[in-house]
N, C-alpha and C positions, 0 to 999 in steps of 0.2 A: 544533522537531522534534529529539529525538534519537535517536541512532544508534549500536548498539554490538552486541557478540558477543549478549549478551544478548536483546535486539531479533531478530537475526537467527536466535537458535536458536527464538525465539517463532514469527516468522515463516515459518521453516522448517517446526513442527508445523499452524501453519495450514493450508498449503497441500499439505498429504499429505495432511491432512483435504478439505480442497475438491477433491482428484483424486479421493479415492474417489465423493466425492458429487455429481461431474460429469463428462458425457459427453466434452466435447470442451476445446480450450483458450478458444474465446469464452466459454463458461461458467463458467470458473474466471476467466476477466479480468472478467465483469458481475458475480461474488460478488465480488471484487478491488475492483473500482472504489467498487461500492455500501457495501462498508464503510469505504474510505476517505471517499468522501463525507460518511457518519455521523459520521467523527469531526475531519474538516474544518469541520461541519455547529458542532459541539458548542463546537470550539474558536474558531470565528467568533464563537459568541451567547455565551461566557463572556466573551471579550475584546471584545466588542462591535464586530467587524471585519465586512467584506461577504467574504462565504464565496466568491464568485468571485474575487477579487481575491486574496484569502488561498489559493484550492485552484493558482493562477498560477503564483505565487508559492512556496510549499511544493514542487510540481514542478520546479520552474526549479531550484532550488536542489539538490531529490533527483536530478536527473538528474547533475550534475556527480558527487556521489558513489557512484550504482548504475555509472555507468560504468566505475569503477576498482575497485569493490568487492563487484560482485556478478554471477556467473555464474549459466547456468543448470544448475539442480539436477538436475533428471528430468525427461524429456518426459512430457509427458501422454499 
C-alpha cells in the first residue's frame, strides 16, 4: 500500500463526491468500506493472498499512519 500527497488529494476528491451523493456519515463509511473491499478483493486474487488476512493486515499497518497524518476534512 502506498501513501502520498498525491493519494491524498485523490482521496480528498472522492469523498466530496460521496457527501454529495449521501445522506449521512454511515453512508459515506459503507461506499468507504465497500471500495476498499474491491480493491483488497483485487490485490488478494493478483498476489494470490486470503483477502481477510491481507484487509487485517493492510488496516493494522493504515491505522499507525492515518493517526498522525490524517484529520478530519469536513463534516458530513
Amino acid at each position: 500500500m502506498k501513501l502520498s500527497a498525491k493519494h491524498s488529494k485523490i482521496a480528498n476528491r472522492l469523498r466530496q463526491q460521496i457527501q454529495r451523493e449521501t445522506e449521512t456519515i454511515d453512508d459515506g463509511e459503507g461506499v468507504a468500506m465497500i471500495v476498499l473491499w474491491s480493491f483488497l478483493l483485487d490485490h488478494a486474487r493478483v498476489m494470490n493472498l486470503d483477502v481477510e488476512t491481507l484487509a487485517r493486515e493492510q488496516l493494522d499497518s493504515f491505522i499507525g499512519y492515518a493517526r498522525v497524518n490524517i484529520e478530519m476534512v469536513k463534516e458530513h
